[in-house]
C-alpha positions, 0 to 999 in steps of 0.5 A, a space after each residue: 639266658 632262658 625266659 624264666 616263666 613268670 606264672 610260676 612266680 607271680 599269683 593273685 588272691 584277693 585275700 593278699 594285698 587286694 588281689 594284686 599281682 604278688 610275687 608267689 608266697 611273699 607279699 610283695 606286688 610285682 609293681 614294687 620290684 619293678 617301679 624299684 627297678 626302674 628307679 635305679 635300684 639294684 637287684 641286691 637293694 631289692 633283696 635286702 629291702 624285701 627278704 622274702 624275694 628270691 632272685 627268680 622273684 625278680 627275674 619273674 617281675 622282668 618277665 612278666 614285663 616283658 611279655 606285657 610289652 610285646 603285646 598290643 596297646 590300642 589306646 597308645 599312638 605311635 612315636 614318631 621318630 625325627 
């Protein structure tokens, strides 16, 4: 599966929902689709809950995560494996 480019699909403007991160032309924050996800929901429950997203709205959230999770994080110590 090719990574979908996120920044086609997640905007801010500070006159939409404070200038957090949204899915482009919805309302909705990226953290919902992706807090949603990480609670058990399921690509359909998100869609039927929010009927302004499409799936690349959630592919787009995933992407977004994923590319956050590659970078560095200064303030977080390693696990340490057992």
């Amino acid at each position: 599966m090719d990574v979908i480019p996120w920044q086609n699909f997640i905007s801010s403007d500070p006159n939409v929902c404070g200038g957090e991160l949204c899915l482009s032309a919805t309302r909705v924050p990226v953290t919902i689709v992706l807090d949603s996800l990480a609670e058990g929901s399921t690509r359909e429950e998100i869609l039927r809950s929010y009927p302004s997203l499409r799936p690349d709205h959630i592919d787009a959230a995933l992407s977004y995560a994923a590319e956050l999770a590659h970078q560095e994080h200064p303030g977080i110590s390693s696990v340490s494996q057992i």
